[in-house]
C-alpha positions as CSV (number, residue, x, y, z in Angstrom):
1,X,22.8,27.9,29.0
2,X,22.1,31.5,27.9
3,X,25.3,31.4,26.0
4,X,24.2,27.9,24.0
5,X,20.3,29.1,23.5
6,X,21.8,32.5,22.0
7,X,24.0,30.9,20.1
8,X,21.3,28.6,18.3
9,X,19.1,31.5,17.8
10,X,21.9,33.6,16.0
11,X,22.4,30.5,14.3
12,X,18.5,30.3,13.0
13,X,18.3,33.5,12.0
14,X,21.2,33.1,9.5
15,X,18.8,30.1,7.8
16,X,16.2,31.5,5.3
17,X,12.4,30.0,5.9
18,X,10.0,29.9,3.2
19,X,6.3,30.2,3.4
20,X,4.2,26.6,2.0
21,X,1.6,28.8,0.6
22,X,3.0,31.5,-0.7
23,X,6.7,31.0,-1.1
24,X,7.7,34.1,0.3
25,X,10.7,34.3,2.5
26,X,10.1,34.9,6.2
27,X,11.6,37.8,7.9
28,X,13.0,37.3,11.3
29,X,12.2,40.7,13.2
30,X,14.7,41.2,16.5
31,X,12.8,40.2,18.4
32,X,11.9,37.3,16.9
33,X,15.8,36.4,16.2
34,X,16.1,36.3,19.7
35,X,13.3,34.0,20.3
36,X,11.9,36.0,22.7
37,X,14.7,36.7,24.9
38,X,16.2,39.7,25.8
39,X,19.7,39.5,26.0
40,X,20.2,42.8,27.3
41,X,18.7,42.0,30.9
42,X,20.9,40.8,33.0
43,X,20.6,36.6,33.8
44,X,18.9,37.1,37.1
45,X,16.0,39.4,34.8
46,X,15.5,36.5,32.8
47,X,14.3,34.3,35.8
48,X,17.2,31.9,35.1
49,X,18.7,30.6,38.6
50,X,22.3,30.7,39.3
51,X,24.5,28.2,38.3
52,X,25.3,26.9,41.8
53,X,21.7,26.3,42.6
54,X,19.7,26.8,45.8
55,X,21.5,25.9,49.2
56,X,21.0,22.2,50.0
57,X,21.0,20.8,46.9
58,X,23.5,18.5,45.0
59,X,24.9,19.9,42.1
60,X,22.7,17.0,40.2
61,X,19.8,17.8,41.9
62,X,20.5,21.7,40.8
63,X,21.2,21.1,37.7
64,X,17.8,19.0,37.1
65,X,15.8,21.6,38.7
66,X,17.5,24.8,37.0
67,X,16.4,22.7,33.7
68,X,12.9,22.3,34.8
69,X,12.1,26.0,36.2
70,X,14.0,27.1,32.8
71,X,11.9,25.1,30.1
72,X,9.2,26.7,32.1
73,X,10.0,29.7,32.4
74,X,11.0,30.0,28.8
75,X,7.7,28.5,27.6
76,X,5.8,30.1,29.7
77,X,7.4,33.4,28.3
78,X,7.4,32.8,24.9
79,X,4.3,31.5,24.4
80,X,2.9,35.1,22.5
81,X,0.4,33.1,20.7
82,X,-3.3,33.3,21.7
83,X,-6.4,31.4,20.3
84,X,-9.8,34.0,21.2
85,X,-13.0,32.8,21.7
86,X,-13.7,33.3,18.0
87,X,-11.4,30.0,17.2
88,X,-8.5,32.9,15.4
89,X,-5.2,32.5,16.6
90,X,-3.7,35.3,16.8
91,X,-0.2,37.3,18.5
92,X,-0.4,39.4,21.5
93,X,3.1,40.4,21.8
94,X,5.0,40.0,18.5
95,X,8.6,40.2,21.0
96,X,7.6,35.9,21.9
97,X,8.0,32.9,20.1
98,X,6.8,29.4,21.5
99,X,9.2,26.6,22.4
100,X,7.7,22.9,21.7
101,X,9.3,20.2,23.5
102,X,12.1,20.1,26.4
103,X,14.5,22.4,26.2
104,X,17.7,20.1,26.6
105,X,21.3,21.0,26.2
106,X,21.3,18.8,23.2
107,X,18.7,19.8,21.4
108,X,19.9,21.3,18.3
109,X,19.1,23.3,15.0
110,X,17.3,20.8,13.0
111,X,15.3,19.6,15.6
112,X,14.3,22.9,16.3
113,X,13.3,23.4,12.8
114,X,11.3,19.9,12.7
115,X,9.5,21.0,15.6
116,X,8.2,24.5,13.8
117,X,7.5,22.3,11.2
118,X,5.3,19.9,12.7
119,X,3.5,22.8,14.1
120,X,2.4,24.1,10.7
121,X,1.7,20.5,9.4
122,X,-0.8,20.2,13.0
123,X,-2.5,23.6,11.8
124,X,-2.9,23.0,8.4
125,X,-3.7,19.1,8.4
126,X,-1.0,19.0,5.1
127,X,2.1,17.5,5.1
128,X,4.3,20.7,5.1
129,X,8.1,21.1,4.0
130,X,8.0,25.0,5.4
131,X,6.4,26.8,8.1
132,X,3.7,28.9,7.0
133,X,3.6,33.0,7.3
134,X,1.3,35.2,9.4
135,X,-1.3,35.8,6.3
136,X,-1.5,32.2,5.3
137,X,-0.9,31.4,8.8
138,X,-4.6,33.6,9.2
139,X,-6.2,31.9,5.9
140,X,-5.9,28.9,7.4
141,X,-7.0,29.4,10.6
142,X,-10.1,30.6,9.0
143,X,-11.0,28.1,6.7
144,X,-10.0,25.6,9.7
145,X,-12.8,27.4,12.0
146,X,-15.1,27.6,8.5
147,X,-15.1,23.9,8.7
148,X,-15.2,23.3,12.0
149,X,-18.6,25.0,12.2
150,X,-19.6,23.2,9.6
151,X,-18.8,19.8,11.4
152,X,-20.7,20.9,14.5
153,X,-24.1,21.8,12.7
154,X,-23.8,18.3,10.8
155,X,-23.1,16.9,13.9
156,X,-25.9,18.6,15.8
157,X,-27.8,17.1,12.5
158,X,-26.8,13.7,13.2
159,X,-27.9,14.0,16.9
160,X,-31.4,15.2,15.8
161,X,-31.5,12.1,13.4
162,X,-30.6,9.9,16.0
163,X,-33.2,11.6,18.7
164,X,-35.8,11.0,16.4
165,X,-34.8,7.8,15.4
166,X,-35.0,6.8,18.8
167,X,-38.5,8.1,19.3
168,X,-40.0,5.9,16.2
169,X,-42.2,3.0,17.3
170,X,-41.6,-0.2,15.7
171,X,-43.8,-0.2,13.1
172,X,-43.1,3.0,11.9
173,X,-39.4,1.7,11.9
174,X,-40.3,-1.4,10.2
175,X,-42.5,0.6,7.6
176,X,-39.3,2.6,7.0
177,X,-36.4,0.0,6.5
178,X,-39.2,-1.3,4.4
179,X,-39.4,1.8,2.1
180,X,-35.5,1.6,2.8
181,X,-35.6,-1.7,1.1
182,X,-37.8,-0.5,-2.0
183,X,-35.4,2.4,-2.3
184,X,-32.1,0.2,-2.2
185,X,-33.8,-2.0,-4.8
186,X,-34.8,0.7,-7.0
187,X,-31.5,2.2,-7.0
188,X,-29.9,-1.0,-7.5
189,X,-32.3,-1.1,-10.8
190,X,-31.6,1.8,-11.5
191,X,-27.4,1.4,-11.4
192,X,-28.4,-1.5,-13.8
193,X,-30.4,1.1,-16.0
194,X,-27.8,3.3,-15.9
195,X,-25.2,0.7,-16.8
196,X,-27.3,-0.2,-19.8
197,X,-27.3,3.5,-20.9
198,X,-23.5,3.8,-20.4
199,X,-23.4,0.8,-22.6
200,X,-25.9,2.4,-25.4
201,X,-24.3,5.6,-24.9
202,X,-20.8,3.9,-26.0
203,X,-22.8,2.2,-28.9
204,X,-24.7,5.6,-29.8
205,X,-21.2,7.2,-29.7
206,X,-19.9,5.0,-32.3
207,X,-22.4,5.0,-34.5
208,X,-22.6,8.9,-33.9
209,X,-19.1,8.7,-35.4
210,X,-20.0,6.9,-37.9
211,X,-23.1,8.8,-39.1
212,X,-20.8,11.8,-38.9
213,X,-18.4,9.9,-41.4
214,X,-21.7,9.3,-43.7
215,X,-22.8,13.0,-42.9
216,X,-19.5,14.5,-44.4
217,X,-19.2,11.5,-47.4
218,X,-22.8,12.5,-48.5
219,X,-22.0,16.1,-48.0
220,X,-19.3,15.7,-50.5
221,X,-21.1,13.9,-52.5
222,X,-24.0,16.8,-53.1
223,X,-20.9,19.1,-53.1
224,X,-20.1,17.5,-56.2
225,X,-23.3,16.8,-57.4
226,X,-24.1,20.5,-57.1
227,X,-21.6,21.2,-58.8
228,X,-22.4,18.8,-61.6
229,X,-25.9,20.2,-61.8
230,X,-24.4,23.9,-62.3
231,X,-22.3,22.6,-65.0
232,X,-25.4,20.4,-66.6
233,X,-27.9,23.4,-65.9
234,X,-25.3,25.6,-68.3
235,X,-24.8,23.3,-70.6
236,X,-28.4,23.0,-70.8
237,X,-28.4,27.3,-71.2
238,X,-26.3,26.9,-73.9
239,X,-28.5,24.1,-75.9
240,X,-31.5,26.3,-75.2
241,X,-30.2,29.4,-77.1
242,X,-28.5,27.4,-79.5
243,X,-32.5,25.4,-80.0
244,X,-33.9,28.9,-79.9
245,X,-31.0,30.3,-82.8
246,X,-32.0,27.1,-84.7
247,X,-35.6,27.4,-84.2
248,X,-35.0,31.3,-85.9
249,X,-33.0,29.9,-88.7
250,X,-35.8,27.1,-89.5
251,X,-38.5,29.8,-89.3
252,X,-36.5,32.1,-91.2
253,X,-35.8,29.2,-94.3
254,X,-39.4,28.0,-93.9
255,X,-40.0,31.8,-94.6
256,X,-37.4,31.7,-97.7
257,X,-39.0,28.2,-98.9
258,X,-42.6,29.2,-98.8
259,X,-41.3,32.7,-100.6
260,X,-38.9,30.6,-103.1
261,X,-42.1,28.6,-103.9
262,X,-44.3,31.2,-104.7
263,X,-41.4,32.0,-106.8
264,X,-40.7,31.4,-110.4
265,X,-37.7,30.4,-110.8
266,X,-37.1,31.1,-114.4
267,X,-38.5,34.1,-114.2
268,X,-36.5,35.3,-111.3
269,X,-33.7,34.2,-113.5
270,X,-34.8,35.3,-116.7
271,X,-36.3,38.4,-116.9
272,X,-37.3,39.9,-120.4
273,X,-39.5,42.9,-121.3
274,X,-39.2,45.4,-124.3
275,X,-37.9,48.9,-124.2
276,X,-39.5,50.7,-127.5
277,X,-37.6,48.4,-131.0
278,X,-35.8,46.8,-128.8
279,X,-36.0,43.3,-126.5
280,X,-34.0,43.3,-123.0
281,X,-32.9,40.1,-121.3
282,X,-31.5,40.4,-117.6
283,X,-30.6,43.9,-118.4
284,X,-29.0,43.3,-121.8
285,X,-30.7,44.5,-125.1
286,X,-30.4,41.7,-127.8
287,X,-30.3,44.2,-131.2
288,X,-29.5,47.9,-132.5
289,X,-31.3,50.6,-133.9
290,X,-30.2,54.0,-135.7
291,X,-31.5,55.8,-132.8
292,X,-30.3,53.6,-129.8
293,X,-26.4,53.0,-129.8
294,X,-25.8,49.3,-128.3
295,X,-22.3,47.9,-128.0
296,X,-21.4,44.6,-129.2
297,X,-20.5,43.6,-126.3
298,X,-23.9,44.1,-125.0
299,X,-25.6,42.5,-127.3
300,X,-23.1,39.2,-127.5
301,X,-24.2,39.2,-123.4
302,X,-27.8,39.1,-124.5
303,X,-27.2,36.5,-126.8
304,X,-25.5,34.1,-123.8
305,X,-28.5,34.8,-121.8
306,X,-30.8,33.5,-124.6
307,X,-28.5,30.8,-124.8
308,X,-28.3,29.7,-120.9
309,X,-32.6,30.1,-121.5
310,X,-33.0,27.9,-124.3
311,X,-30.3,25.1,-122.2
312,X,-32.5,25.5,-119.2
313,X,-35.6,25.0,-120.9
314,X,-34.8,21.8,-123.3
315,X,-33.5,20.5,-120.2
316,X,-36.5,21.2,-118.5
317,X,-38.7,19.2,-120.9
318,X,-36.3,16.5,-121.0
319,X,-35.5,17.7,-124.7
320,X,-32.1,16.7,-126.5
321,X,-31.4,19.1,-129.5
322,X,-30.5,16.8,-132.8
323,X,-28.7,18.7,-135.2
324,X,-26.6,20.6,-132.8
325,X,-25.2,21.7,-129.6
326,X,-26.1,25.0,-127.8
327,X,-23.0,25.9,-125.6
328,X,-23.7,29.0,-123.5
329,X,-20.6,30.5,-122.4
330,X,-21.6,34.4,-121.8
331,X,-20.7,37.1,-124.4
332,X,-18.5,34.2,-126.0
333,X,-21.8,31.8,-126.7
334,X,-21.9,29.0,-129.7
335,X,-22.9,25.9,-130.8
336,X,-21.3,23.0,-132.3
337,X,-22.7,21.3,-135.2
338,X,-23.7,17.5,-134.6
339,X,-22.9,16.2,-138.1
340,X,-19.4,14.1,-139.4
341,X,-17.4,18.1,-139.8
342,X,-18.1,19.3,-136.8
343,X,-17.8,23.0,-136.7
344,X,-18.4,25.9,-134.0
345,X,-20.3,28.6,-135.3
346,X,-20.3,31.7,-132.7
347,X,-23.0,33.2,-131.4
348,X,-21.4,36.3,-131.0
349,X,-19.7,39.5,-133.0
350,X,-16.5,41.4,-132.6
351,X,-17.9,44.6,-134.7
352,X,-16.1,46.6,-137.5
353,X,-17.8,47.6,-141.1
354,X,-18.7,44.5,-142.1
355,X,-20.4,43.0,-138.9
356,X,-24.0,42.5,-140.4
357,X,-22.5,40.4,-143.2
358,X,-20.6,37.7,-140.8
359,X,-21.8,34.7,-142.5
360,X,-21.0,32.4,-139.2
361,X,-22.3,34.7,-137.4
362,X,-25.8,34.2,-139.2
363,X,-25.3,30.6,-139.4
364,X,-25.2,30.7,-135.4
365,X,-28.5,32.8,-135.2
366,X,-30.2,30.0,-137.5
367,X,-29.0,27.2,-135.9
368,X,-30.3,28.8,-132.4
369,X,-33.8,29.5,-134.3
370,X,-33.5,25.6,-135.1
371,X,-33.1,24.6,-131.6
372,X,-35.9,26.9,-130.3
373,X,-38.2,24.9,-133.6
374,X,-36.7,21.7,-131.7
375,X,-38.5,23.1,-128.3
376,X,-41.3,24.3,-129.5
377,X,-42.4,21.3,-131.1
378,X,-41.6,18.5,-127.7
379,X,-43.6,21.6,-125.5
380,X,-46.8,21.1,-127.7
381,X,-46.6,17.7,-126.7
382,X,-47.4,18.7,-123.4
383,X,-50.7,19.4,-121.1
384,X,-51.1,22.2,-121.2
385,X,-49.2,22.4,-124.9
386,X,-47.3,25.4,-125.5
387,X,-48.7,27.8,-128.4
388,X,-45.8,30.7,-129.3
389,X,-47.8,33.8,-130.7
390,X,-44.8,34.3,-133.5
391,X,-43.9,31.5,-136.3
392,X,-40.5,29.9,-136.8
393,X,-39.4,29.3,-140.0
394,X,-36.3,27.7,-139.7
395,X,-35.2,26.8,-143.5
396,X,-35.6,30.8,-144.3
397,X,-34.2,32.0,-140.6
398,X,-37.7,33.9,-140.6
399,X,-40.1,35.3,-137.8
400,X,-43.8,35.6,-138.8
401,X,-45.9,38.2,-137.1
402,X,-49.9,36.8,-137.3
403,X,-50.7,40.4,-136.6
404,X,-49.8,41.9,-139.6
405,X,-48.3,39.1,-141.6
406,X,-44.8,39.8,-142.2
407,X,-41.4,38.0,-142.2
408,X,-38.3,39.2,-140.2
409,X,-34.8,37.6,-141.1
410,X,-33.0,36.6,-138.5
411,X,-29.5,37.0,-140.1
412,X,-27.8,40.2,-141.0
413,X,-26.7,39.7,-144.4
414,X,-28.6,41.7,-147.0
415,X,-30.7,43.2,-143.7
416,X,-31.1,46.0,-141.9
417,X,-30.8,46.8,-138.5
418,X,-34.3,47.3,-137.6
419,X,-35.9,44.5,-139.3
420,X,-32.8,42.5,-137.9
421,X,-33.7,43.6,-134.2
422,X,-37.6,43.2,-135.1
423,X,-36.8,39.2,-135.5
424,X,-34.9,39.3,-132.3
425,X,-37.7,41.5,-130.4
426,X,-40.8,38.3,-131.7
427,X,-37.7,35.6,-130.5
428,X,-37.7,36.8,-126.9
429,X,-41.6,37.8,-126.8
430,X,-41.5,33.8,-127.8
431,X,-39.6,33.2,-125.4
432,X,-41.4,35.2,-122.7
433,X,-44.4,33.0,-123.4
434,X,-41.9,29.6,-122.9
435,X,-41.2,30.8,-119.5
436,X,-44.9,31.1,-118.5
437,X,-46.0,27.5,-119.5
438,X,-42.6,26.0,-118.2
439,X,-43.7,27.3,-114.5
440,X,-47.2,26.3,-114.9
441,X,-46.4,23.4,-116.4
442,X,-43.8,22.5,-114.2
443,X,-44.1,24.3,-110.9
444,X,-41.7,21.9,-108.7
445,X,-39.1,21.9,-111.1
């Protein structure tokens, strides 16, 4: 027997337990390995009878009894764990183990292993694969005594109900199963009400989701709008300063307009005065002196101002000239006879030794003196009517000053140069006086 029980010992030892909790591997001290047995005391040490049994009994009987005095002997040895008064369990002498069951020649390994198994799966209420170790072994001895206080107070609570439950009168018990009843049927109600709510809740929930949806499509939408009212709010910037740059260009043309028509227009475009003998026009001076040098050039320029003048006054009045055609063309200035032999007569002079006897040339100057005869005659149809303070003769290409009552030829051929630019100097001052009742006779135009 000692033989078999150290053989399945040695044989335990070799298999590797692991905690349920923990999963740590249990180590097998010596004296653990051995169960609790010392093998080094002799079999008589161990309290194991002799094989041959007592005298006077049968080798069955022997054997039967040396079974029973050794399962109790063993147990009774190995038992090394304790359970104090505080409910721990705990190990007095770590050299014991404890033997469930009978201790049978044919009990074997994996029943032995079952049975330490069963014992965890007792202590910890679980259904366990592994035995436990001596820290979890504590852990849940504690929370097992935790809650086995626990069960006694509720259970001294339940007593206490009962106690006084058992003192009530019947009417007071009657009053209370009433109360009872109330209670049941308000909580019935309110299961019901809370039913509904779990129902409204559900519907709340969907049309949470759907607000939500809503929430985030509107969102979007005054995103966009936003952004639409950033862009119109610009665009509006833009109209405003380009209102406001109008508004400044109006005021500035209304300024221009009200200046333009205080303005005379012929005037502004026709200036004349007189500078000593001679007349000026726009600059120019229409004649030539002795003592004042004056290009031809210059004075064919002053001639196509007079020209443009006259054009813009006849068509002013509404006047068509009869005989001829004034054509103002600058320093190059002529007019073109109206009759069957039409012929250009110029209006200006290219100079040399012989340029006060240009017989064209004089023609010209006549024909303009009979176009300005032409204009004064439809202006003095007029109200106001026009009154020039120097006579035209037009036949005799002579200007008549009232003042002193002399003639000035208007050509150059048997002339001279200052009685020549006398007869120019009384055509502009003429002319001067045409510009003067043109603008008050017509100021619009």
């Amino acid at each position: 027997l000692e033989s078999r029980v150290e053989i399945k010992i040695s044989t335990m030892s070799s298999i590797p337990f692991l905690c349920h909790f923990c999963r740590r591997p249990l180590k097998l001290t010596q004296s653990t390995e051995t169960s609790g047995l010392d093998l080094s005391q002799e079999p008589a040490a161990l309290a194991f009878p002799s094989a041959q049994g007592e005298p006077g009994d049968t080798p069955e009987e022997g054997s039967a009894s040396r079974k029973e005095t050794d399962l109790e002997e063993l147990q009774g040895s190995a038992s090394g764990w304790t359970i104090p008064d505080d409910g721990e369990m705990s190990r007095d002498n770590p050299s014991h183990f404890t033997l469930l069951g009978e201790l049978a020649s044919e009990r074997t390994l994996s029943s032995i292993q079952r049975t330490i198994a069963g014992l965890g799966d007792v202590l910890s209420g679980e259904e366990l694969d592994h035995p436990l170790c001596e820290d979890c072994t504590d852990s849940l001895l504690r929370q097992l005594d935790s809650q086995l206080r626990i069960s006694e107070s509720e259970s001294q609570t339940y007593k206490r109900c009962l106690e006084t439950r058992d003192g009530l009168g019947e009417d007071v018990r009657e009053t209370l199963e009433q109360e009872l009843k109330v209670v049941e049927r308000e909580e019935a109600r309110l299961v019901q009400e809370l039913e509904e709510v779990e129902k409204n809740r559900d519907r709340t929930a969907v049309a949470l989701e759907a607000a939500r949806a809503e929430t985030e499509t509107l969102e979007q939408q005054e995103r966009q709008r936003h952004k639409d009212l950033g862009e119109l709010q610009w665009q509006q910037q833009e109209l405003q300063d380009e209102l406001l740059s109008l508004e400044d260009r109006l005021l500035y043309a209304q300024t221009q307009l009200a200046q333009l028509k205080r303005t005379n227009a012929f005037k502004a475009a026709f200036e004349i005065c007189c500078d000593g003998p001679l007349a000026i026009i726009n600059s120019f001076r229409l004649g030539c002196v002795p003592t004042v040098l004056v290009s031809w050039r210059e004075i064919n320029a002053a001639w196509g101002h007079t020209a443009l003048l006259l054009v813009a006054l006849s068509n002013t009045v509404g006047l068509q000239f009869q005989r001829y055609q004034l054509v103002p063309c600058g320093d190059h200035s002529y007019l073109k006879s109206l009759t069957e032999d039409p012929v250009e007569l110029p209006l200006f002079c290219t100079g040399g030794k012989n340029s006060l006897s240009n017989s064209k040339f004089d023609q010209a100057m006549v024909a303009f003196l009979d176009c300005m005869q032409q204009f004064n005659e439809e202006a003095k149809k007029g109200e106001p009517a026009l009154s020039m303070p120097y006579r035209i003769h037009v036949e005799q290409g002579l200007m008549e000053d009232p003042g002193s009552g002399e003639f000035y030829s208007i050509r150059t051929h048997q002339n001279t140069e200052e009685r020549w630019t006398k007869a120019l100097k009384l055509m502009l001052t003429n002319f001067k006086w045409s510009l003067d009742w043109v603008s008050l006779r017509y100021p619009h135009k």
